[in-house]
Every structure is written in structure tokens, then in C-alpha cells.
C-alpha positions in Angstrom: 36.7 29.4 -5.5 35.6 33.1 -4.9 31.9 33.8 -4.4 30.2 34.5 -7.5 28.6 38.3 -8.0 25.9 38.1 -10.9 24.2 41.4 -11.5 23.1 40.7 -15.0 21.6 37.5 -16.7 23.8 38.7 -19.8 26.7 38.1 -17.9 26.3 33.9 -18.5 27.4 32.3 -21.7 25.4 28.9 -22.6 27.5 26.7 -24.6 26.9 22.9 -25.4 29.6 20.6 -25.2 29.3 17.7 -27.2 33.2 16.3 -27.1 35.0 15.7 -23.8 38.5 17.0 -24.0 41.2 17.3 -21.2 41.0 20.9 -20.8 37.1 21.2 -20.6 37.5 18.3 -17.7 40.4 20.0 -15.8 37.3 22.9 -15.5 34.7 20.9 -14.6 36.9 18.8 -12.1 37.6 22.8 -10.8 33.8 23.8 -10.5 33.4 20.5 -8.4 36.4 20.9 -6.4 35.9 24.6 -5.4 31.6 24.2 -4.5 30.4 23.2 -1.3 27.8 21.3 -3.1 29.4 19.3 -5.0 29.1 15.0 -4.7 30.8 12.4 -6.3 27.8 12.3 -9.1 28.7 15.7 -10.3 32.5 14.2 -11.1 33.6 14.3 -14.1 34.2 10.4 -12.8 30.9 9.2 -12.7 29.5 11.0 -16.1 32.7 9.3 -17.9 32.2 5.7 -16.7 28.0 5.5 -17.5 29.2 6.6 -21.2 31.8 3.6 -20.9 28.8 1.5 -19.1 26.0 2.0 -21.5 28.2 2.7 -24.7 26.9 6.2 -25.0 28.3 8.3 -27.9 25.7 10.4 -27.9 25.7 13.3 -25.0 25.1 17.5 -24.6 27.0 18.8 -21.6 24.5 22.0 -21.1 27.1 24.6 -19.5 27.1 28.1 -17.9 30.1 30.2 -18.0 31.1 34.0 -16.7 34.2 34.8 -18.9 36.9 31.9 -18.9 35.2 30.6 -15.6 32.5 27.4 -15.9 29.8 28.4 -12.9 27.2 25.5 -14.2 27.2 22.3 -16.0 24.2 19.8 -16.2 25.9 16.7 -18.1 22.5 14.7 -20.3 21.9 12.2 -22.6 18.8 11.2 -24.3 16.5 8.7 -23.4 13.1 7.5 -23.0 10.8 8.3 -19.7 7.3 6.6 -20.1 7.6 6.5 -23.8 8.8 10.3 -24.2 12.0 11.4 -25.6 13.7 13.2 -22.8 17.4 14.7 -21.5 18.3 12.6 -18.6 21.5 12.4 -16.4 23.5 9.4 -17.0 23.2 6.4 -14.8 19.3 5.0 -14.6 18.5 3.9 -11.5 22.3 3.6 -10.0 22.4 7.0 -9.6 22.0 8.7 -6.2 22.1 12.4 -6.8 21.3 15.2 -9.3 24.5 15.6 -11.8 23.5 19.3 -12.3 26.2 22.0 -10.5 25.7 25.5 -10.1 28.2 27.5 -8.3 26.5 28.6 -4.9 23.1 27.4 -6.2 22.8 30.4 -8.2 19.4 30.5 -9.2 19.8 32.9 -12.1 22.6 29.8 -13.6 20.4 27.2 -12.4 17.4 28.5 -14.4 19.4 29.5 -17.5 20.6 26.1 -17.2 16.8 24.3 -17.6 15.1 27.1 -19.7 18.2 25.9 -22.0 17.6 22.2 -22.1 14.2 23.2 -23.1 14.8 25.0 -26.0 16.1 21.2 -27.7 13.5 19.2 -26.0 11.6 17.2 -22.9 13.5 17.2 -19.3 13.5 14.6 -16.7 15.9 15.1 -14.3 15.7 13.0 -11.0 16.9 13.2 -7.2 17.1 17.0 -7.0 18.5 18.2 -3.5 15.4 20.3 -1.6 17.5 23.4 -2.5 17.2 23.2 -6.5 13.8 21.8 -6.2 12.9 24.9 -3.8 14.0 27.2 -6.9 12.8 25.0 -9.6 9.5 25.5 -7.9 9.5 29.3 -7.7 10.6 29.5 -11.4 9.9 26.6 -13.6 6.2 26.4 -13.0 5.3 24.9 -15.7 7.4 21.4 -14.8 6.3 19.0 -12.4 8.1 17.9 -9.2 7.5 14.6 -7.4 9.4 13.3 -4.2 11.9 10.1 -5.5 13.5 9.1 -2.4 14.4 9.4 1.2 18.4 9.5 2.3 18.6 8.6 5.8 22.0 10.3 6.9 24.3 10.3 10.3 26.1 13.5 11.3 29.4 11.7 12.0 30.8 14.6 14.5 28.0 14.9 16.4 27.0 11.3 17.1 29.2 8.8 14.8 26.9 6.4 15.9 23.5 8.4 15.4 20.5 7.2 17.1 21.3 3.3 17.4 20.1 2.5 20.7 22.3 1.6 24.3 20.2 -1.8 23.7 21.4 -2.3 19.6 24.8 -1.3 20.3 25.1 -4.3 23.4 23.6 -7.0 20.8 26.1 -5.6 18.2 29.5 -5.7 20.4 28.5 -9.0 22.3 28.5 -10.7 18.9 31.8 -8.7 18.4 33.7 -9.9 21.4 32.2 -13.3 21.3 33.6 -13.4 17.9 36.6 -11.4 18.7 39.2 -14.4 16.8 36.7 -14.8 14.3 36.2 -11.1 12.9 38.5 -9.3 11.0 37.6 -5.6 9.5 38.9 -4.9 6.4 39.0 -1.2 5.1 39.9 -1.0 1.4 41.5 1.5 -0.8 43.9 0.0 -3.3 43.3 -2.7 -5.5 40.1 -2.4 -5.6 39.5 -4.2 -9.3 40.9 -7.3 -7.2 38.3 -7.0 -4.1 35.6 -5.9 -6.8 35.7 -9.3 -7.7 35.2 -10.6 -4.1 31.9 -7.9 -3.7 30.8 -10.4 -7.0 31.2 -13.4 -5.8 29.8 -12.7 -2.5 26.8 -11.4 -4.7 26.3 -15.2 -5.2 26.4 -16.3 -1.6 23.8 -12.9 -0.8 20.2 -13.2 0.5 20.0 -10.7 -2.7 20.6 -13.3 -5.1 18.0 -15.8 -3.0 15.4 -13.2 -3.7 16.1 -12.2 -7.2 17.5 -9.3 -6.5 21.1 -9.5 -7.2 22.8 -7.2 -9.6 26.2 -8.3 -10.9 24.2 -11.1 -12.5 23.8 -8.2 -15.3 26.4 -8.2 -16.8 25.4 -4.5 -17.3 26.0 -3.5 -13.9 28.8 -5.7 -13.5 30.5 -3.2 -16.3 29.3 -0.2 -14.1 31.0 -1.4 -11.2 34.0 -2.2 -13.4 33.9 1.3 -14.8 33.9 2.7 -11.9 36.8 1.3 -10.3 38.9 2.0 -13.8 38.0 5.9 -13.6 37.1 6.7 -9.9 39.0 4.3 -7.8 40.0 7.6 -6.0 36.9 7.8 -4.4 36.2 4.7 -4.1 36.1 2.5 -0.6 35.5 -1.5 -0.5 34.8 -2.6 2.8 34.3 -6.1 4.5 34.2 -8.1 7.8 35.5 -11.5 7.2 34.7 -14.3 9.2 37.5 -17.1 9.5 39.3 -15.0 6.3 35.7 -15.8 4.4 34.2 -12.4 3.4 30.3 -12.3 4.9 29.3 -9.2 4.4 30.9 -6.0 2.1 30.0 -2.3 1.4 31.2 -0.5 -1.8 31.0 3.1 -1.2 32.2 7.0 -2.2 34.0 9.1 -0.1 34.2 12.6 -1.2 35.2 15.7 0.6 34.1 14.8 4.1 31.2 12.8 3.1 30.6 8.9 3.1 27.7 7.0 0.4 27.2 3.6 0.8 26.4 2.9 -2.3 26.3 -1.2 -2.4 25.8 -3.4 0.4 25.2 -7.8 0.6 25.9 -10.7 3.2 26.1 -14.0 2.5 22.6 -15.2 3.9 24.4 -18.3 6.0 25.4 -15.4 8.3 22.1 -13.9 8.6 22.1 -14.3 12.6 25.5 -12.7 12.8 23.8 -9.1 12.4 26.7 -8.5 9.5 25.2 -5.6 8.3 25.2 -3.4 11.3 28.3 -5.2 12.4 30.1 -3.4 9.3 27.9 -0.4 9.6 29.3 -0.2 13.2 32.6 -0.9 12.5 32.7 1.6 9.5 31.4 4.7 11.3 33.8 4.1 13.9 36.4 4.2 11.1 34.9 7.2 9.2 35.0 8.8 12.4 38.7 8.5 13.3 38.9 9.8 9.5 37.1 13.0 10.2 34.5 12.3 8.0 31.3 14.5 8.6 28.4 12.5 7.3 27.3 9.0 6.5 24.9 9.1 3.7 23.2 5.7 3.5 21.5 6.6 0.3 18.1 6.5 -1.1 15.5 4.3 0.5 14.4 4.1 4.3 14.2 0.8 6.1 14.4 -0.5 9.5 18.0 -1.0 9.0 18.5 2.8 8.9 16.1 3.7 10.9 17.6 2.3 13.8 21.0 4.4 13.0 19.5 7.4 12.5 16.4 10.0 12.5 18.1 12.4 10.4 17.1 12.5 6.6 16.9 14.4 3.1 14.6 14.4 0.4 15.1 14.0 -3.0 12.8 15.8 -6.1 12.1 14.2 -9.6 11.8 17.1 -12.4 9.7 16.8 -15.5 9.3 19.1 -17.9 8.0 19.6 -21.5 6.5 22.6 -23.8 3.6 20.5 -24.3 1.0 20.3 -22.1 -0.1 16.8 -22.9 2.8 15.2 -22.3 2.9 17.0 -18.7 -0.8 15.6 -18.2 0.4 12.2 -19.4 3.3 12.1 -16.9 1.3 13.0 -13.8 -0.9 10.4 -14.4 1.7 8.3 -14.5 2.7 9.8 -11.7 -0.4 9.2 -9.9 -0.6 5.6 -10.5 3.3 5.6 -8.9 1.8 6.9 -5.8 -1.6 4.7 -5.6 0.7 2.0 -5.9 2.8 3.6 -2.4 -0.1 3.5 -1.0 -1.8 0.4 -1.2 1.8 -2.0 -0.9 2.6 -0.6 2.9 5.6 -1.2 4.8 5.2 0.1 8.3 8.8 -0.4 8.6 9.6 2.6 5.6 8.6 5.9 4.9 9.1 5.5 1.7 5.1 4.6 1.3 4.4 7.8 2.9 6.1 10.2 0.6 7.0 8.1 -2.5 5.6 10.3 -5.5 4.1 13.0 -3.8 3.9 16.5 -5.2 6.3 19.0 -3.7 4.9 21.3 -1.7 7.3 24.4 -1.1 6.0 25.1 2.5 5.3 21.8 3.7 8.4 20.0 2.7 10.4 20.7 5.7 7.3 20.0 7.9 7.5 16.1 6.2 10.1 15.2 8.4 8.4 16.4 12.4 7.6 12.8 14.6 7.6 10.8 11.3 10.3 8.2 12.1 9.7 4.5 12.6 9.2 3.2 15.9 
């Protein structure tokens, strides 16, 4: 797609779509494929299977276009954040990323965009990349921005197997080779509604499900998942390492463009000393690697886990906004009680506590991440 020359705001047309057809998707699926920015949240894909998840009629596809060409779409449905009627992108806390697309982050579009949604009502838009929040911050002053997560990333290419240390990676292979008849990686593409149901019933077998913190035993999620194999099971990856043909550990992930996001991990906890999770981890970068993949994105949240794979990570920006000022007021003291709350549960083995909730600062947000990781 050719760079974009805007000299005038007047040259972007603002339209509402409010009835998917297969012409507007072939567009959107065009904007996606032809932008560098572009993840597997802004797919047509993802929006289409939370309406299918969560039986949403209802939605307002807020959309920028220059002539026949679509430069911006922010896909929203309505909901409620703290008791407010707001816009929202699809997905509640299963989604990763921002579903808002702007061709080259133009930050004329972008803000067209938002000064749009506000003309019909509240916005609360959640895990904005640094670069929109950066330009939300210069021109939507009125909205407040909050850090929502840490995504601890590898930069396949230059280390596929980032910082894990000479000592982690010994532990890792002697289990390997001492396991060698044992083990069996498993690298999944195809039929992936069949192996879907063996990332479930491993679910059962998880140290997840012994601390209450399964998902598929909502059977809300469970349609998600199902959704999501029925319309993007082109970017879509189910991986395992089995153990005597048994499956003890699984990642469900998107691969798009050159990127990797694990998006669902478990074990079953009976193989707890068997390090499954970085056995997989290791044995999947080593894949992605031989794939060309660029980047490993294990999502939001930082743990010891990922700490001990990489150094390297990205924030993400929550978004609120509203024409009145109470409801502003109301949501950062919301806000602030989210980030007492950081503060006083510590984890010295996240950073999440540190930067959980805290007001973006434009010129201290890259400083965040100087001699901050976990030892």
C-alpha cells in the first residue's frame, strides 16, 4: 500500500458501518494487509468471532476513508466500564491489542477517528501501542491514559533464544536428552477444531484448573476459542510436547506476518518438575526461528517465566474519555484504587506492580524500561 499524503483534514470521510458485508471486509482485510502495524486483533478475524462469542448484534465500525481507499477503522461495541456506558473493542479481557488501524499512524486519521466516537458517547479503549498513546496524549487532553500491561517480547533474528541463560538452557536440554524417547514436539496447523479439544481437556489435568484459574470451564470462553478456530484457523498455531503420546503441556497461539503471540498456555501439574513450559517455549522458538519469524510476543503480563527469556518489552495504554468531567473524575479514582491495590499486593518476581495503572507520562515512558528487569 502506497504512503499516504494528507494535506487537508477535509480530505477524510467518516462513515459508520453498522452491517458487515463482503465487500467492506475485502477493504478492511486490505488496510491490514498493506500496514506495518497491523496484528491479528485488527483482523477482520478476531472482530467477527467476539460478535459470534458474545452474540453481539449490536456494533459501529467508526471508519476513515480518502476516496474509495479505507486509511482507518476502530471496530466498537457498547458496554459498560465501572458502571458507564462506553464504546469498547470487542473481546474483554481476551484481547491483547488495540483493534484501532490507522494507515502509517496518521495522527490527523487517528484523531478524526476518536473526536468521532465522541460525538455518540463515552470511550474506553484499552492496550494502546506507546505510539497511539504518544499522540493521543498530544491531542486528546481531555482523556485519561493509564498503563494496562507489560508484553515481554524476543527479537527472534537477533537471539531466538533472548536472554535465557548458558545455565537455563543446560537444565532445559538435559531434561531433553534424558527424555529424548519420551518427548515428542508437535507443531500444529490443520485440524485444529480436533487438537482444540485436546488444549480443553488438558485444561482439566492444568495447575490452572487446581488454582481456579482455568478458562474453558466457561463455557463462554470455550465458544471463543471455538470461534476462533471456525474463522481464523489461518493464523492460528496449536502446539504441544507430548510425553509417552500423552499431551503435558500446549500453547495456542497467532502467527501473523512475521510475528508470534502466545496467546494460551497450560501443563498438566503431574509434570510440574519436567520444566514443560520452557521445554515448549524452547522448542517453539527454535521452530519460529527456522520459520523466519521476527518476534515472539509472549503477551501481556511479566513473570519470572518471561523474564528469564527476555529483557525486551512493550507497554501497553488504557484510554478513557468522556465530555463530562465527572465521569473522568469518577474513573481516575477508580483508577487510583487499581493502582493502590499494585502497590500494596507485591510480586518481586513482576513488574507488573511497578507500572500497573500508572499515568502516562510522555517523556518518561521510554525511561520505564532502563535496569528495571527482574533479577
Amino acid at each position: 500500500m502506497k504512503k499516504l499524503e494528507i494535506n487537508k483534514f477535509d480530505s477524510i470521510e467518516l462513515k459508520i458501518i453498522r452491517k458487515l458485508d463482503n465487500d467492506f471486509i475485502e477493504k478492511w482485510s486490505n488496510l491490514v494487509n498493506g500496514s506495518v502495524h497491523a496484528h491479528f486483533f485488527n483482523t477482520p478475524a478476531w472482530f467477527i468471532s467476539c460478535l459470534n462469542t458474545y452474540d453481539i448484534n449490536e456494533y459501529y465500525i467508526f471508519v476513515a476513508y480518502q476516496g474509495h481507499e479505507l486509511v482507518g477503522i476502530l471496530p466498537l461495541v457498547k458496554e459498560k466500564k465501572f458502571g458507564i456506558d462506553v464504546f469498547v473493542s470487542p473481546g474483554r479481557r481476551y484481547l491483547e491489542k488495540s483493534t484501532i488501524l490507522v494507515i502509517d499512524n496518521n495522527y490527523q486519521i487517528l484523531n478524526k477517528l476518536i473526536n468521532e466516537v465522541g460525538k455518540h458517547g463515552n470511550i474506553y479503549l484499552t492496550e494502546l501501542s506507546e505510539e497511539i498513546t504518544h499522540m493521543l496524549s498530544k491531542d486528546q487532553e481531555e482523556g485519561l491514559l493509564t498503563l494496562s500491561s507489560i508484553n515481554p517480547y524476543i527479537l527472534l533474528k537477533d537471539n531466538p533464544f533472548g536472554s535465557l541463560s548458558e545455565k537455563q538452557k543446560k537444565r532445559i536440554t538435559g531434561k531433553i536428552r534424558k527424555n529424548l524417547g519420551n518427548f515428542k514436539f508437535v507443531h500444529i496447523r490443520n485440524n485444529l477444531g480436533f487438537h482444540l479439544q485436546t488444549v480443553f481437556d488438558l485444561e482439566t489435568r492444568s495447575s490452572k484448573k487446581l488454582a481456579n484459574k482455568d478458562s474453558f470451564s466457561d463455557a463462554k470462553i470455550r465458544k471463543l476459542f471455538t470461534s476462533l478456530i471456525n474463522y481464523a484457523k489461518d493464523y492460528i498455531s496449536i502446539d504441544f510436547i507430548l510425553y509417552k503420546n500423552l499431551p503435558i503441556v500446549s500453547s495456542l497461539g497467532f502467527i501473523f506476518k512475521d510475528r508470534y503471540l502466545a496467546y494460551y498456555t497450560c501443563y498438566d501439574s503431574n509434570f510440574r518438575d519436567y520444566f514443560p513450559g520452557k521445554i515448549l517455549t524452547y522448542f517453539m522458538l527454535t521452530k519460529l526461528s527456522e520459520e523466519r519469524m521476527e518476534v515472539f510476543d509472549f503477551s501481556r503480563g511479566h513473570n519470572s517465566f518471561k523474564n528469564d527469556f527476555t529483557k525486551n518489552w512493550e507497554f501497553q495504554y488504557d484510554f478513557y474519555f468522556s465530555k463530562n468531567p465527572l465521569i473522568i473524575l469518577w474513573w481516575e479514582g477508580i483508577n487510583s484504587l487499581r493502582r493502590m491495590k499494585q502497590i500494596l499486593i507485591k510480586n518481586d518476581q513482576s513488574l507488573d506492580n511497578d507500572f500497573l495503572f500508572k499515568k502516562y507520562k510522555s517523556n518518561k515512558s521510554s525511561e520505564l524500561k532502563v535496569n528495571l528487569a527482574v533479577k
